[in-house]
HTML snippet that shows the backbone in 3Dmol.js (N, CA, C, O; Angstrom):
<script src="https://3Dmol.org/build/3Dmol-min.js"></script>
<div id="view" style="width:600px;height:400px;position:relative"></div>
<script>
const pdb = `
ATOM      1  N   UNK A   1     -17.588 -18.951  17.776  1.00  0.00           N
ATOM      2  CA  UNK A   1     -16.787 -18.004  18.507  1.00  0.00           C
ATOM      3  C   UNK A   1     -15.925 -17.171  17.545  1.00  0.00           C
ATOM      4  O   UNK A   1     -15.938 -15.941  17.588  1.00  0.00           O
ATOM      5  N   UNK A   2     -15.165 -17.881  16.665  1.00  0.00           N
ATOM      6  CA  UNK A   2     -14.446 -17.139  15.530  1.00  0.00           C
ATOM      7  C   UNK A   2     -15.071 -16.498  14.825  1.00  0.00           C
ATOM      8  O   UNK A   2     -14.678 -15.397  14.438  1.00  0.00           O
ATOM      9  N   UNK A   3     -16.175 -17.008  14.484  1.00  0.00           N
ATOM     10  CA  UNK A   3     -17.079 -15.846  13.565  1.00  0.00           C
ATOM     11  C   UNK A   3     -17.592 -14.643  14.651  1.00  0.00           C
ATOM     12  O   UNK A   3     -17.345 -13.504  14.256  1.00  0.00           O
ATOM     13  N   UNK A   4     -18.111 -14.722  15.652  1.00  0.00           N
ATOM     14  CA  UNK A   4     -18.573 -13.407  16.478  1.00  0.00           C
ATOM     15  C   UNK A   4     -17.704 -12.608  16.521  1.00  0.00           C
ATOM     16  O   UNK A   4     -17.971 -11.421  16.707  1.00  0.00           O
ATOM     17  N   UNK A   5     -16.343 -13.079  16.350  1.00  0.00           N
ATOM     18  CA  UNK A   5     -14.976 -12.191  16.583  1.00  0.00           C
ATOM     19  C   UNK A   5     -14.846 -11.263  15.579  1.00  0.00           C
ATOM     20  O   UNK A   5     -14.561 -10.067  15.651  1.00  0.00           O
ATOM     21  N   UNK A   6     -15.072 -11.910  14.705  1.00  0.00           N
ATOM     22  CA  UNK A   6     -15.108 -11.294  13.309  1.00  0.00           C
ATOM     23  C   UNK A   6     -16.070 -10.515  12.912  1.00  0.00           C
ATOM     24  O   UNK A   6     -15.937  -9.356  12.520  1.00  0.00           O
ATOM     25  N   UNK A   7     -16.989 -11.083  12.994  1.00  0.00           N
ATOM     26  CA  UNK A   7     -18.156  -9.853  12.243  1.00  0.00           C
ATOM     27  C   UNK A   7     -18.877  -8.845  13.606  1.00  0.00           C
ATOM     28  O   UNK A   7     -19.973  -8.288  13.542  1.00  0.00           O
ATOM     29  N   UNK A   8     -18.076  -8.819  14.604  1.00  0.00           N
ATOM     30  CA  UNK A   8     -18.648  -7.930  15.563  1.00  0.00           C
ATOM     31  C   UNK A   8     -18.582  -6.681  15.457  1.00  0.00           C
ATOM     32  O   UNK A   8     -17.648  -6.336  14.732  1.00  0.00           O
ATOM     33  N   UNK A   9     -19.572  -5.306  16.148  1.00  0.00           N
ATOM     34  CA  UNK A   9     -19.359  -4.576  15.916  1.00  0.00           C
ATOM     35  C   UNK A   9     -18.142  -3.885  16.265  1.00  0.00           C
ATOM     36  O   UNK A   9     -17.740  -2.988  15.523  1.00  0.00           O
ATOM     37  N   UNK A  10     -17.590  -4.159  17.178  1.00  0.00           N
ATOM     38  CA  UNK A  10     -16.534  -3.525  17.344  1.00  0.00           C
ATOM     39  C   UNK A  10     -14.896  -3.687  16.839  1.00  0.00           C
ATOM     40  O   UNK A  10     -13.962  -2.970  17.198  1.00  0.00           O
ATOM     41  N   UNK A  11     -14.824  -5.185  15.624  1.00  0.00           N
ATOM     42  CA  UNK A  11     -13.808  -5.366  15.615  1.00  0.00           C
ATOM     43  C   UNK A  11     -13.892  -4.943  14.148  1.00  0.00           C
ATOM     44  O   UNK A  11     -12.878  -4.669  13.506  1.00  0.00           O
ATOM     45  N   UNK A  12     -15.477  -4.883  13.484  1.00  0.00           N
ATOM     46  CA  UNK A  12     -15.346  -5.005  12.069  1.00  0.00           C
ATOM     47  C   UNK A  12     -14.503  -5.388  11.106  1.00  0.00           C
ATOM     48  O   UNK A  12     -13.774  -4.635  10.460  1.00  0.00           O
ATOM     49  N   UNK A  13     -14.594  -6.595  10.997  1.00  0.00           N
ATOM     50  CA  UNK A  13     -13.903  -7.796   9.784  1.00  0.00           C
ATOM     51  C   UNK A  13     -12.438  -7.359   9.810  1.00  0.00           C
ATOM     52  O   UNK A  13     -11.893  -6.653   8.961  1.00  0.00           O
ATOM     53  N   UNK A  14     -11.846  -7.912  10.972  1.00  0.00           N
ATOM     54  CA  UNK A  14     -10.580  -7.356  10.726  1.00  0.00           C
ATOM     55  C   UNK A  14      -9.794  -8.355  10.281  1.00  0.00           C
ATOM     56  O   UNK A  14     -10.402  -9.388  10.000  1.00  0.00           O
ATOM     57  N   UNK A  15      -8.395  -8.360  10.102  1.00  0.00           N
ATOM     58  CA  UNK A  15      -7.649  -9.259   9.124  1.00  0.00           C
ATOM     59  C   UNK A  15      -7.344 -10.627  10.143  1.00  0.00           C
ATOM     60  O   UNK A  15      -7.619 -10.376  11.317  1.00  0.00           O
ATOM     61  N   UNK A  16      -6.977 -11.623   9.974  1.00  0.00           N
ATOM     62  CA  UNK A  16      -6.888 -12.780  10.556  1.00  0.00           C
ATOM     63  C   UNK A  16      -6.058 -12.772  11.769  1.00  0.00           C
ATOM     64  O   UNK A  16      -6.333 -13.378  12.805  1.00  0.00           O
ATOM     65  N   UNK A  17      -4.752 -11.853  11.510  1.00  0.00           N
ATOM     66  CA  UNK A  17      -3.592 -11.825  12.133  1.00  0.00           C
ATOM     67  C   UNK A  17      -4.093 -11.329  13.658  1.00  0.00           C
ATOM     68  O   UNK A  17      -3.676 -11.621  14.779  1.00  0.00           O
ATOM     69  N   UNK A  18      -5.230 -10.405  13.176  1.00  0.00           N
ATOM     70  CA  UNK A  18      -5.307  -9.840  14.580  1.00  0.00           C
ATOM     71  C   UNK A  18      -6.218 -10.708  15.184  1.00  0.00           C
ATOM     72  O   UNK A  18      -5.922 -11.165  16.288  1.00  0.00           O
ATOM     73  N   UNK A  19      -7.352 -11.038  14.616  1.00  0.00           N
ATOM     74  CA  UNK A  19      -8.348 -12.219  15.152  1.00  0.00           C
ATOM     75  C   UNK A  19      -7.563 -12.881  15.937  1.00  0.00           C
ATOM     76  O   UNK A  19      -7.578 -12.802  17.165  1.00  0.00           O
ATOM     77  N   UNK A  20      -6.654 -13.739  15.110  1.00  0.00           N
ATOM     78  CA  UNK A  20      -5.821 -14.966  16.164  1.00  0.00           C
ATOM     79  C   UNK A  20      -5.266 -14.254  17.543  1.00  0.00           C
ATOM     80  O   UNK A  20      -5.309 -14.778  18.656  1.00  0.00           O
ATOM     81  N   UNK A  21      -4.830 -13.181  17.290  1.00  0.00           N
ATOM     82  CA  UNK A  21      -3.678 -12.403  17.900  1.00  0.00           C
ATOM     83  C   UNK A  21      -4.773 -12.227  19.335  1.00  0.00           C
ATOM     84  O   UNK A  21      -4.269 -12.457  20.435  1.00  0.00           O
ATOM     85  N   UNK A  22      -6.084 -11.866  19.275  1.00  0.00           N
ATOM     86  CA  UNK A  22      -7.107 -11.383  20.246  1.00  0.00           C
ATOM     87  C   UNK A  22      -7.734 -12.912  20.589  1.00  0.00           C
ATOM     88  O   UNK A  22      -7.257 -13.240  21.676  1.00  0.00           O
ATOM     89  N   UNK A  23      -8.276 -13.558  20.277  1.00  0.00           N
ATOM     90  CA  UNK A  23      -8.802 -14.801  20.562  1.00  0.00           C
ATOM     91  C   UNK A  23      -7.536 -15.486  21.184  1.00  0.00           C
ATOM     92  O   UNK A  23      -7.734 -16.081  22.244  1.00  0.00           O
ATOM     93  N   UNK A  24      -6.217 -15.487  20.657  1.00  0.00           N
ATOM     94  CA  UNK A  24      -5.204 -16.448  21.578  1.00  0.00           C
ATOM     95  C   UNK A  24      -4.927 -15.852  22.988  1.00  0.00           C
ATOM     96  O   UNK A  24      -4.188 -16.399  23.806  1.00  0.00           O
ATOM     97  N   UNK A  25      -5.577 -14.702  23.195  1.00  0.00           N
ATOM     98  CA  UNK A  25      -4.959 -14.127  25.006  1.00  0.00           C
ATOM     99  C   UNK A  25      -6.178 -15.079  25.370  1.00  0.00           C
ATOM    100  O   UNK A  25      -5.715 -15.866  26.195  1.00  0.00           O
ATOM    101  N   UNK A  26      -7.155 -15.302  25.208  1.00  0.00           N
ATOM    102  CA  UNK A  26      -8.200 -16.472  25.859  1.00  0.00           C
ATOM    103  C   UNK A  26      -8.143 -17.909  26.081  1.00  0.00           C
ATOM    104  O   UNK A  26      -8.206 -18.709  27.014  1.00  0.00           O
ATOM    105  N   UNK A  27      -7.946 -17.883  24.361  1.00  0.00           N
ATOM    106  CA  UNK A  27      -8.161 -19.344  24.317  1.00  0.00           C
ATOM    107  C   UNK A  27      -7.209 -19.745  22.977  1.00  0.00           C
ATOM    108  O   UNK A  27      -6.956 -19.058  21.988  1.00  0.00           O
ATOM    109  N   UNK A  28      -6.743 -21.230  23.345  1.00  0.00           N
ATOM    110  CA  UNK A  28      -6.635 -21.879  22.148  1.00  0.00           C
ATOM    111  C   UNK A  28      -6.499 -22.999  21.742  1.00  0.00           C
ATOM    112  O   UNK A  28      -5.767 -23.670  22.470  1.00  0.00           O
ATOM    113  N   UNK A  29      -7.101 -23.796  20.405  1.00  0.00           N
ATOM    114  CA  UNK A  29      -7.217 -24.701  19.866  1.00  0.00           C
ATOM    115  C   UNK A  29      -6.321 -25.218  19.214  1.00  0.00           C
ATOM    116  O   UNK A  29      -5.254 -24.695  18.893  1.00  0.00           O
ATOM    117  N   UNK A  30      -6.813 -26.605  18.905  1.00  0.00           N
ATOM    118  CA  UNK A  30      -5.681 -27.541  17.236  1.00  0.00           C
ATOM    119  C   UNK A  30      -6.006 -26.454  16.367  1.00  0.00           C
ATOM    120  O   UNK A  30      -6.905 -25.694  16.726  1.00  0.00           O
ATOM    121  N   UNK A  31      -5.411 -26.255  15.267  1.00  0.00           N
ATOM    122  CA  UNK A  31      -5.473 -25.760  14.121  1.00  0.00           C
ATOM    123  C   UNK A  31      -6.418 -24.382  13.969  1.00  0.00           C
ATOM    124  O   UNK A  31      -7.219 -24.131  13.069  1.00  0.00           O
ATOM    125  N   UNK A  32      -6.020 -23.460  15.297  1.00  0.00           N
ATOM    126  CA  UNK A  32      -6.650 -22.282  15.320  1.00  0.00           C
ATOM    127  C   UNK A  32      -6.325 -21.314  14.261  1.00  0.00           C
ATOM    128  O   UNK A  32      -7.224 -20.600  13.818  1.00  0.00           O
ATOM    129  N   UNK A  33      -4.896 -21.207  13.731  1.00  0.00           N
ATOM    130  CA  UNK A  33      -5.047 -20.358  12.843  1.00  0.00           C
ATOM    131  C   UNK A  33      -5.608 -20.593  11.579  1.00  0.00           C
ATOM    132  O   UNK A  33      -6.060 -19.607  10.998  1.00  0.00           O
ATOM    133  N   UNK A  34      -5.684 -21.826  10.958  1.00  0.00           N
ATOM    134  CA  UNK A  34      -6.270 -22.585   9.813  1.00  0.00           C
ATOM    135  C   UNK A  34      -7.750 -22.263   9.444  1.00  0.00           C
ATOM    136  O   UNK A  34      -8.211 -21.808   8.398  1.00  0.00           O
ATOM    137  N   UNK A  35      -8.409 -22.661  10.698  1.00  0.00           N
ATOM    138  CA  UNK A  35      -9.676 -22.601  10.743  1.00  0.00           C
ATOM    139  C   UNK A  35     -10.234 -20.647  11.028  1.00  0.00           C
ATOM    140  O   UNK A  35     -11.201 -20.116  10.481  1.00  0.00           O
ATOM    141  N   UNK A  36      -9.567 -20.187  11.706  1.00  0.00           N
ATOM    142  CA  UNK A  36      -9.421 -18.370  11.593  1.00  0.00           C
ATOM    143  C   UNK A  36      -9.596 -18.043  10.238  1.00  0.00           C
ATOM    144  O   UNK A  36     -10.517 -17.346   9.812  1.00  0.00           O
ATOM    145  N   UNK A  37      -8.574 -18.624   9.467  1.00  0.00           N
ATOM    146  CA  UNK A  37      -8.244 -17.904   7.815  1.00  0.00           C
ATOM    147  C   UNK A  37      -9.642 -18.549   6.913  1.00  0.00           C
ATOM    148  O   UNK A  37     -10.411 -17.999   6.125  1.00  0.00           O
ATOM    149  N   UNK A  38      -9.576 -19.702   7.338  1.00  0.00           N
ATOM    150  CA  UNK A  38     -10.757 -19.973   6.279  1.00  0.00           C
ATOM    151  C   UNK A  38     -11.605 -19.550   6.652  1.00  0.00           C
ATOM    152  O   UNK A  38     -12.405 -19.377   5.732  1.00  0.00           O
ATOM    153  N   UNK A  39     -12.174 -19.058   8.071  1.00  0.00           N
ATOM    154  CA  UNK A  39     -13.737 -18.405   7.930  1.00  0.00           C
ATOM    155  C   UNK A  39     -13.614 -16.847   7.434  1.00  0.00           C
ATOM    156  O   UNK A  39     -14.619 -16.190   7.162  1.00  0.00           O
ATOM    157  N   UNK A  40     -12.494 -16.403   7.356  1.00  0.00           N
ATOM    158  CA  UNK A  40     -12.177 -14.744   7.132  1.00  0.00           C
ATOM    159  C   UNK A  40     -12.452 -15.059   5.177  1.00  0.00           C
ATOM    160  O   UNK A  40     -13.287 -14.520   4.450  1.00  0.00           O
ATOM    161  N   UNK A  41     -11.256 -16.248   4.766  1.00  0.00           N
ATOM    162  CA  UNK A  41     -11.527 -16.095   3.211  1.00  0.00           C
ATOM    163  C   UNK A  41     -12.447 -16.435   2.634  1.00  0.00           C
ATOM    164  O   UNK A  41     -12.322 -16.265   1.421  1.00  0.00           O
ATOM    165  N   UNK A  42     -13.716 -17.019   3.057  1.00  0.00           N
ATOM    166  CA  UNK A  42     -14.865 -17.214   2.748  1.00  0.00           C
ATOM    167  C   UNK A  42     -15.896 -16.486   3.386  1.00  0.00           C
ATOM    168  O   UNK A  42     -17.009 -16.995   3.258  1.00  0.00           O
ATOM    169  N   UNK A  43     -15.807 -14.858   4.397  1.00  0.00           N
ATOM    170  CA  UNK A  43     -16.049 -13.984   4.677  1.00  0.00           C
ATOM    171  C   UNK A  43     -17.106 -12.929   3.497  1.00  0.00           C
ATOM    172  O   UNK A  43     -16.721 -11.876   2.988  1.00  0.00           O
ATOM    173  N   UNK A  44     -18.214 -13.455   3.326  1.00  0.00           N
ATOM    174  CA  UNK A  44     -18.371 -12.010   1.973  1.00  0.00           C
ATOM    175  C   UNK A  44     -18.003 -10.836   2.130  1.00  0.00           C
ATOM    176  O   UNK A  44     -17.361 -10.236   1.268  1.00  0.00           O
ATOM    177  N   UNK A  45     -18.434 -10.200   3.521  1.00  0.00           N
ATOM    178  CA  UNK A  45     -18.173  -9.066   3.620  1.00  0.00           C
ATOM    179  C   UNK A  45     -16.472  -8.672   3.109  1.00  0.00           C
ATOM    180  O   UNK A  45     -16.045  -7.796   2.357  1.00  0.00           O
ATOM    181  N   UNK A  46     -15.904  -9.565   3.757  1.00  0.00           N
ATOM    182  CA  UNK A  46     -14.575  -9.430   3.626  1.00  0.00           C
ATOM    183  C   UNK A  46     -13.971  -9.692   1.814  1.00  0.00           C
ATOM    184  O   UNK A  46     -12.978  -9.175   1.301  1.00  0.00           O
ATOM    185  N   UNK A  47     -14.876 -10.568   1.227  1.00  0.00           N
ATOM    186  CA  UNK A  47     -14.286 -11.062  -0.251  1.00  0.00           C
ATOM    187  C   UNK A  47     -14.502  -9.620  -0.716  1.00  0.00           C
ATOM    188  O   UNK A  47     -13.571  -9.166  -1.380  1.00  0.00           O
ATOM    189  N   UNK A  48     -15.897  -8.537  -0.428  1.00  0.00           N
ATOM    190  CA  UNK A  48     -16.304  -7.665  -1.039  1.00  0.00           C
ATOM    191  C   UNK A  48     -15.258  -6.190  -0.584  1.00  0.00           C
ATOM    192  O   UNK A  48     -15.515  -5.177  -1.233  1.00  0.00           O
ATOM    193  N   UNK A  49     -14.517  -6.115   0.117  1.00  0.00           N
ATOM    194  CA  UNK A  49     -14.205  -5.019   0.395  1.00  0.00           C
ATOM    195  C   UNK A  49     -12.730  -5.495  -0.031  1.00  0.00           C
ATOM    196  O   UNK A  49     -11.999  -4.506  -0.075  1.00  0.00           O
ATOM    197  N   UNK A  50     -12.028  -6.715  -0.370  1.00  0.00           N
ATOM    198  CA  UNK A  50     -10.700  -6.661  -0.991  1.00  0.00           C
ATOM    199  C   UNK A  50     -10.469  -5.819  -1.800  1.00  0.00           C
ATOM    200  O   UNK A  50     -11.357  -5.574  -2.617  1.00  0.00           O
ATOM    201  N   UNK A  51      -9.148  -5.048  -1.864  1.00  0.00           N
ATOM    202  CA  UNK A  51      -8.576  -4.533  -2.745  1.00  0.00           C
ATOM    203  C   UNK A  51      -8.177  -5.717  -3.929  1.00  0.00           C
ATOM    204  O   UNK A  51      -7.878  -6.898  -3.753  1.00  0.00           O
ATOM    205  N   UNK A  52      -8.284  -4.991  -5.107  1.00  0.00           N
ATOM    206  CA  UNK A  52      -7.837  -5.960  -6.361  1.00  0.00           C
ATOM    207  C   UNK A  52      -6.129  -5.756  -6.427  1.00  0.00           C
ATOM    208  O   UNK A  52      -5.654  -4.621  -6.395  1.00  0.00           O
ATOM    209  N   UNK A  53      -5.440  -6.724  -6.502  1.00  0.00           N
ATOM    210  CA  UNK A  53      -3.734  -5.921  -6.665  1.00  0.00           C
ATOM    211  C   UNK A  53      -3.252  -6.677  -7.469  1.00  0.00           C
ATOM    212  O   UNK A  53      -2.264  -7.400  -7.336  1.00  0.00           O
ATOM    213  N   UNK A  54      -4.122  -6.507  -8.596  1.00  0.00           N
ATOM    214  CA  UNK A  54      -3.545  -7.119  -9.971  1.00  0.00           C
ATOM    215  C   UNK A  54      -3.350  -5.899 -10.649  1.00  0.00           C
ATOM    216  O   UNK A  54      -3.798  -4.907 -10.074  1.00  0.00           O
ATOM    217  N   UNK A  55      -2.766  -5.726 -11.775  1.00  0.00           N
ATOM    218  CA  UNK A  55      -2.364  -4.470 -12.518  1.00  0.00           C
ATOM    219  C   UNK A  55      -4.075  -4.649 -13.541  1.00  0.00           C
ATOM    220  O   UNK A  55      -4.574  -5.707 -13.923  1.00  0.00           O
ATOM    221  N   UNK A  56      -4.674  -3.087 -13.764  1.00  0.00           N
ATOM    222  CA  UNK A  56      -5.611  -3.048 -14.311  1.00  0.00           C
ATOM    223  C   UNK A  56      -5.544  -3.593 -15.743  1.00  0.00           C
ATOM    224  O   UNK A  56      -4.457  -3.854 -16.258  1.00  0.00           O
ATOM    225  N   UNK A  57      -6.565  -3.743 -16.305  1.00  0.00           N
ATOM    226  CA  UNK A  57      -6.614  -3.912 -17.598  1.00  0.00           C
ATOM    227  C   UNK A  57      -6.260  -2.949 -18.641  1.00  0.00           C
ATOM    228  O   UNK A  57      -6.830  -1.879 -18.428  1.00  0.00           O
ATOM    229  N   UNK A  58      -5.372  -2.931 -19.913  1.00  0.00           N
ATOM    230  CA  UNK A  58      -5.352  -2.050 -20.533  1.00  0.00           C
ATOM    231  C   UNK A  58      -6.520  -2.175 -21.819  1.00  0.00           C
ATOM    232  O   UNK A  58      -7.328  -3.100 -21.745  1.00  0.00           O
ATOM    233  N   UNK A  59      -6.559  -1.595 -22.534  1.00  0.00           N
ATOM    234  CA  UNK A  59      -6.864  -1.606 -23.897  1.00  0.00           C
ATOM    235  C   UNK A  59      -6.181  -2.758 -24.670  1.00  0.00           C
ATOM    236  O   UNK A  59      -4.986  -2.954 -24.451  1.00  0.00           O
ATOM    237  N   UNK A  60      -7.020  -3.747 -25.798  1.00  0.00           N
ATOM    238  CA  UNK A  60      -6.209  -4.175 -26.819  1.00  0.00           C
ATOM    239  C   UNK A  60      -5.573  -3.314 -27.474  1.00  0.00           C
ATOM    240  O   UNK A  60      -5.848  -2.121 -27.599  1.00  0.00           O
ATOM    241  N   UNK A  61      -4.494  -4.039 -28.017  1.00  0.00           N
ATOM    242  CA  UNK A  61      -3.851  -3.289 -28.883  1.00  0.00           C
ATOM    243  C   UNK A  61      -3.926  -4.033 -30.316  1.00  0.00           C
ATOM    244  O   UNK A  61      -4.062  -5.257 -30.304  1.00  0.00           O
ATOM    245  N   UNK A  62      -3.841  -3.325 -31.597  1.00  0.00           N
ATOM    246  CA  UNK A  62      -4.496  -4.042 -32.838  1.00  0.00           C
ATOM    247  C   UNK A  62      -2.675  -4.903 -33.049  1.00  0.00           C
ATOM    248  O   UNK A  62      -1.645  -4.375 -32.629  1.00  0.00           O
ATOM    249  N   UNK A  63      -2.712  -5.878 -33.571  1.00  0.00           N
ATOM    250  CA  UNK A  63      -1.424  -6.511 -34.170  1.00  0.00           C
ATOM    251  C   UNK A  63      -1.388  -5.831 -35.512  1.00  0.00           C
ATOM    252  O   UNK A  63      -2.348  -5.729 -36.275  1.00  0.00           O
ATOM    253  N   UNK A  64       0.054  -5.294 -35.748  1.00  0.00           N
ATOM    254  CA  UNK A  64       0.291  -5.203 -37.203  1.00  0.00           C
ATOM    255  C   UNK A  64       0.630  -5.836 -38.226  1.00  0.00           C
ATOM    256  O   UNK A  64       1.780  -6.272 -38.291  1.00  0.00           O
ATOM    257  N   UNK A  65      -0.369  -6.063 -39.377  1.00  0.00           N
ATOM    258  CA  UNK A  65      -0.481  -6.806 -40.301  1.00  0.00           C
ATOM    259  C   UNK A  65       0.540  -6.734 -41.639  1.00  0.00           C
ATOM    260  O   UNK A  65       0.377  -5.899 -42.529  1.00  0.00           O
ATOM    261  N   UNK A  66       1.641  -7.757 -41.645  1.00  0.00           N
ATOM    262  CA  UNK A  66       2.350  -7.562 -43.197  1.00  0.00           C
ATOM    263  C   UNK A  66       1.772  -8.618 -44.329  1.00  0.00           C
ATOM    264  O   UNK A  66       1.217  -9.717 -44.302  1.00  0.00           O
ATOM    265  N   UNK A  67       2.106  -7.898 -45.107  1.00  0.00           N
ATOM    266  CA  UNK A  67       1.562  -8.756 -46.235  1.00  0.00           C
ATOM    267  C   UNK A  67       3.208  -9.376 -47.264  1.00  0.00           C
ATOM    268  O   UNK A  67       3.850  -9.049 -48.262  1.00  0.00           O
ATOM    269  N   UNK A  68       3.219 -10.397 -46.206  1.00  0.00           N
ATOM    270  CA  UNK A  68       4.437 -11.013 -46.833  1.00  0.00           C
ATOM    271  C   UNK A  68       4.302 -12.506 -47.682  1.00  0.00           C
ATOM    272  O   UNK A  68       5.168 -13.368 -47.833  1.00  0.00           O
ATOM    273  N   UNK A  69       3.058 -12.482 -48.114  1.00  0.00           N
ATOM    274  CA  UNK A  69       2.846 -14.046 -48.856  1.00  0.00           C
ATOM    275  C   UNK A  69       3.674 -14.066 -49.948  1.00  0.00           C
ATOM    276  O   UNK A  69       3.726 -15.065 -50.665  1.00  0.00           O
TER     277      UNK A  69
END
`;
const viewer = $3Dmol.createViewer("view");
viewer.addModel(pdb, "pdb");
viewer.setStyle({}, {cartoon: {color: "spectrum"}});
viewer.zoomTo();
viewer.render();
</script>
């Protein structure tokens, strides 16, 4: 049921909050939101369309070398 919610056409992989938020006017279970999040974070579709919100990679930068022996 949680997964049809999710990958349907009309809700297209939406974020958990709302899943629960639409599935709880029906129905609800033990540990509904638990089991919601883990089928969303193990979601491919969903792993594949995350935004990354780590700061990008820069360039190395060379260390400057003294010659103090």
């Amino acid at each position: 049921m949680i997964d049809d919610h999710h990958k349907s056409m009309i809700y297209e992989h939406q974020s958990s909050n709302k899943i629960i938020e639409r599935i709880s006017r029906t129905y609800y279970f033990s540990k509904m939101r638990k089991q919601i999040e883990d089928i969303i974070r193990k979601c491919d579709v969903c792993i594949c369309m995350k935004h990354n919100r780590h700061k990008l990679y820069e360039l190395l930068k060379s260390l400057s070398t003294s010659d103090h022996a």
